[in-house]
C-alpha positions as CSV (number, residue, x, y, z in Angstrom):
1,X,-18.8,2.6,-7.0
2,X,-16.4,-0.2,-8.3
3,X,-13.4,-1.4,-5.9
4,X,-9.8,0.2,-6.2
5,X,-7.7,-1.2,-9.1
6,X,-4.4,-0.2,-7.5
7,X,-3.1,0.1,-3.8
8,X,0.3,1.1,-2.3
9,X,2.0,1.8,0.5
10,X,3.7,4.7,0.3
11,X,7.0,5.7,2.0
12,X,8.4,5.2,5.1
13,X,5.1,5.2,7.2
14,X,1.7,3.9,7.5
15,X,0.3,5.2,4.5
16,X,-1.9,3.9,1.5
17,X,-2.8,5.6,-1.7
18,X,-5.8,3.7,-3.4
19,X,-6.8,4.2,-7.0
20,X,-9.8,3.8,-8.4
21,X,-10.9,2.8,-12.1
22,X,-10.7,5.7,-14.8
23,X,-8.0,7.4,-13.5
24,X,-4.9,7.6,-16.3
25,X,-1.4,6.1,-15.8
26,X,0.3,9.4,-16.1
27,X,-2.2,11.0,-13.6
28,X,-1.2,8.4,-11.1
29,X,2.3,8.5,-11.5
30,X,2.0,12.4,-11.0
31,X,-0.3,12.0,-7.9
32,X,2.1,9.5,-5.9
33,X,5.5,11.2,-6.6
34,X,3.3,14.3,-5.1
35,X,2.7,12.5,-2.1
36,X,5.6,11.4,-1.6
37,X,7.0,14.5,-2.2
38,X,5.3,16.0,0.8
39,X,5.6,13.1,2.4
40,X,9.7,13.1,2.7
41,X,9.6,17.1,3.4
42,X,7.3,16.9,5.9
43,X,9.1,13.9,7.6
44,X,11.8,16.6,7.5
45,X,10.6,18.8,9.8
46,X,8.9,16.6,12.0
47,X,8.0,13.2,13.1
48,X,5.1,11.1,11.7
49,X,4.6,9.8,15.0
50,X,5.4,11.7,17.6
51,X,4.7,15.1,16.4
52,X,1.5,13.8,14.2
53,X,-0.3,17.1,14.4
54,X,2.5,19.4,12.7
55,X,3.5,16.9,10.3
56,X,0.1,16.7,8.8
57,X,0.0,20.5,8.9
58,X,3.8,20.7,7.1
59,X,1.9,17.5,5.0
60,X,-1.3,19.6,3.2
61,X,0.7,22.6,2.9
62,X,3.2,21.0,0.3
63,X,0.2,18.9,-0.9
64,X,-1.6,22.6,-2.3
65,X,1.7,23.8,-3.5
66,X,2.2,21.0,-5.7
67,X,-1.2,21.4,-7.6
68,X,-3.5,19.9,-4.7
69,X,-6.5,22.0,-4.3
70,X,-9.0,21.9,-1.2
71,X,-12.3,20.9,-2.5
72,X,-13.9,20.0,1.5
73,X,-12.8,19.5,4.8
74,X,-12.8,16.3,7.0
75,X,-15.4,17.7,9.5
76,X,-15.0,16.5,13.5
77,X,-12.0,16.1,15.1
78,X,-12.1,13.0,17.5
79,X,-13.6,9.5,17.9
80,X,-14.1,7.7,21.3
81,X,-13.6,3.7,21.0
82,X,-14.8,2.0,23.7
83,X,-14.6,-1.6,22.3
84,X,-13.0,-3.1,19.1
85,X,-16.3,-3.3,17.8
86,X,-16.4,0.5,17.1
87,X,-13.6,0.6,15.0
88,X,-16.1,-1.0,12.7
89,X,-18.9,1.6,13.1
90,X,-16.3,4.4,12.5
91,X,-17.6,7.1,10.4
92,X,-16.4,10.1,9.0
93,X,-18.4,13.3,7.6
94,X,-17.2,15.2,4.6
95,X,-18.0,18.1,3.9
96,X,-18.1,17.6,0.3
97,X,-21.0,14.8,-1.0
98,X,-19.2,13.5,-4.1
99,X,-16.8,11.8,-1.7
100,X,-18.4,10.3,1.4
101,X,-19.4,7.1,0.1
102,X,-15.7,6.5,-1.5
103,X,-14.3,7.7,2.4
104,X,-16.3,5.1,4.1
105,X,-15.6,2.2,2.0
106,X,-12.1,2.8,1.8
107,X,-11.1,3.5,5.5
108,X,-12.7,0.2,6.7
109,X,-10.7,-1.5,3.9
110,X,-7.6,0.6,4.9
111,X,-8.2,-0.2,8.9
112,X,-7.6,-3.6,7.9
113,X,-4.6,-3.6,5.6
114,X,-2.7,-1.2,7.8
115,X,-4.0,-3.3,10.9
116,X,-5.6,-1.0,12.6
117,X,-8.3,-3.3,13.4
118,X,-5.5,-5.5,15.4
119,X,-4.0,-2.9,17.3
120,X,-7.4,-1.7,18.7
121,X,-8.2,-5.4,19.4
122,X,-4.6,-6.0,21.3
123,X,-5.3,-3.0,23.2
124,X,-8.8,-4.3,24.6
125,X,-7.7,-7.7,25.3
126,X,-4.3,-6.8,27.2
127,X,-3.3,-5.7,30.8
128,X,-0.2,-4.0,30.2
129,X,-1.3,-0.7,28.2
130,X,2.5,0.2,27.3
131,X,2.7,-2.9,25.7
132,X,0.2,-1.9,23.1
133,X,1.5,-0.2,19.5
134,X,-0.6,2.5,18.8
135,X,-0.2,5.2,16.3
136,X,-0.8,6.9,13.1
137,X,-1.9,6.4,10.1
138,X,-3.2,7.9,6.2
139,X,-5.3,6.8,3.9
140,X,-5.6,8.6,0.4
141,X,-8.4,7.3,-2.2
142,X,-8.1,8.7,-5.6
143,X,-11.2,8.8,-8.2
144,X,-11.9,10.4,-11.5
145,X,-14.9,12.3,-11.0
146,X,-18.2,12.5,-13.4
147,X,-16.9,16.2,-14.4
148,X,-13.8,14.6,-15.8
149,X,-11.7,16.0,-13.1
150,X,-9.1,14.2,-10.4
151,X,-10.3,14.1,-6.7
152,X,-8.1,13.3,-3.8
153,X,-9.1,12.7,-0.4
154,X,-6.9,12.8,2.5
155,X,-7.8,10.9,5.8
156,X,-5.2,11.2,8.6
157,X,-5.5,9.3,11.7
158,X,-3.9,8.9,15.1
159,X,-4.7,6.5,18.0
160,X,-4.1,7.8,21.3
161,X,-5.0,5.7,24.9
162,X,-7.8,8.1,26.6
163,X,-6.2,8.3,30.2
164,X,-8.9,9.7,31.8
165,X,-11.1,6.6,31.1
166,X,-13.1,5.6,33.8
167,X,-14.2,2.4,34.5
168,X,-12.7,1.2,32.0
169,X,-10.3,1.5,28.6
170,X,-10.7,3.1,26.1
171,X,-9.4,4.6,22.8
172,X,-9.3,8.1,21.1
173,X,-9.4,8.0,17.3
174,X,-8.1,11.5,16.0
175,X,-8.8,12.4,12.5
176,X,-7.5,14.7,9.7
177,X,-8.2,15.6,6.7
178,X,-9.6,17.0,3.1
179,X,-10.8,16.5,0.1
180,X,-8.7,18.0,-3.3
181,X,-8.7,18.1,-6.8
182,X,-5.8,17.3,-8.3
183,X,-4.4,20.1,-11.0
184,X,-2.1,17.8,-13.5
185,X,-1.5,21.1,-15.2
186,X,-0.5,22.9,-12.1
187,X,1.8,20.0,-10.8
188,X,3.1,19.7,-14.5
189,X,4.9,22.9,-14.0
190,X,6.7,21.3,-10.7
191,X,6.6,18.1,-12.0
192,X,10.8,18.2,-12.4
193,X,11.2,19.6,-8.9
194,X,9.6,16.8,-7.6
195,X,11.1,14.3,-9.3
196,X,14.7,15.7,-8.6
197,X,14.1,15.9,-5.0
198,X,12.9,12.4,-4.9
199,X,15.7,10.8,-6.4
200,X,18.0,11.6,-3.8
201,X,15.7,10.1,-1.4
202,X,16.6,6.6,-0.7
203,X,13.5,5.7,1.7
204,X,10.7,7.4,-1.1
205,X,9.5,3.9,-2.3
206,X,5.8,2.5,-3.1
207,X,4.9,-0.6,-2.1
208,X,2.1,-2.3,-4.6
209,X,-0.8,-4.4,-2.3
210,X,-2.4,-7.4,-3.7
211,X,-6.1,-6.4,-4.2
């Protein structure tokens, strides 16, 4: 599988969309006013940080109304990090095989640009726990599949300190997620909506990465 041609940050939060070779301009530009879409409402309701888990509930639900269609769930729920080390052996099965390879590859990349990595190492290397930033994060590969359709894959994390560590610190890593194909046809028909929404939100930006 060749590298991503095009990555973003999207928004106002720790998020990165990732596209891969083959998909089509117009495609893209439909998939990440989508996201952003559901991003902004989302962020509406509730707070990317602090209220992770109904945010990314609020998230998917305006994902599959804008022509985002579950095609397999991010199976497993939570990840216990004992060193930084294990942020590097993180792994995460999909139930869907099309897609795992393109998961793997592109959360380690994603752990580093949205510096993950550095956060888990700053939290194993100091005393004062409160001093550590932790948080969440998203990640969300796009590929053109072999069966010329548009898959999606959502990977939403959140890194809480484990306070009932004993003998030592350690890190919970909880993950979200799923896998969708991505209905052009269906969004088409919102495609307006969207697009009128977004343009009276000053903070819905995308923010190009150098590869």
């Amino acid at each position: 599988m060749s590298a991503p041609d095009f990555v973003c940050r999207l928004g106002d939060i720790d998020s990165l969309l990732a596209f891969f070779p083959g998909v089509a301009q117009s495609h893209r530009e439909d998939i990440q006013d989508a996201l952003l879409y559901a991003q902004q409402r989302a962020g509406h309701r509730y707070d990317f940080q602090s209220q992770w888990h109904s945010w990314i509930h609020a998230y998917r639900q305006h994902l599959e109304r804008k022509g985002f269609q579950p095609g397999g769930l991010v199976t497993g729920d939570s990840l216990v990090i004992g060193s930084a080390d294990d942020l590097d052996r993180a792994s995460f099965r999909i139930a869907n095989p099309q897609v795992r390879e393109h998961l793997a590859a592109q959360v380690r990349d994603a752990f580093s640009r949205l510096g993950v990595q550095q956060l888990a190492s700053g939290f194993f290397r100091s005393e004062h726990l409160a001093a550590v930033r932790l948080g969440s994060f998203q990640v969300m590969p796009c590929v053109q599949t072999d069966s010329a359709g548009l898959m999606t894959l959502l990977c939403s994390l959140r890194l809480n300190i484990d306070d009932y560590a004993a003998g030592g610190k350690r890190l919970i890593l909880h993950f979200k997620g799923n896998a969708y194909h991505f209905n052009a046809q269906l969004f088409a028909a919102r495609r307006e909506e969207v697009r009128s929404y977004l343009r009276g939100k000053s903070n819905a930006f995308i923010t190009r990465l150098e590869l």
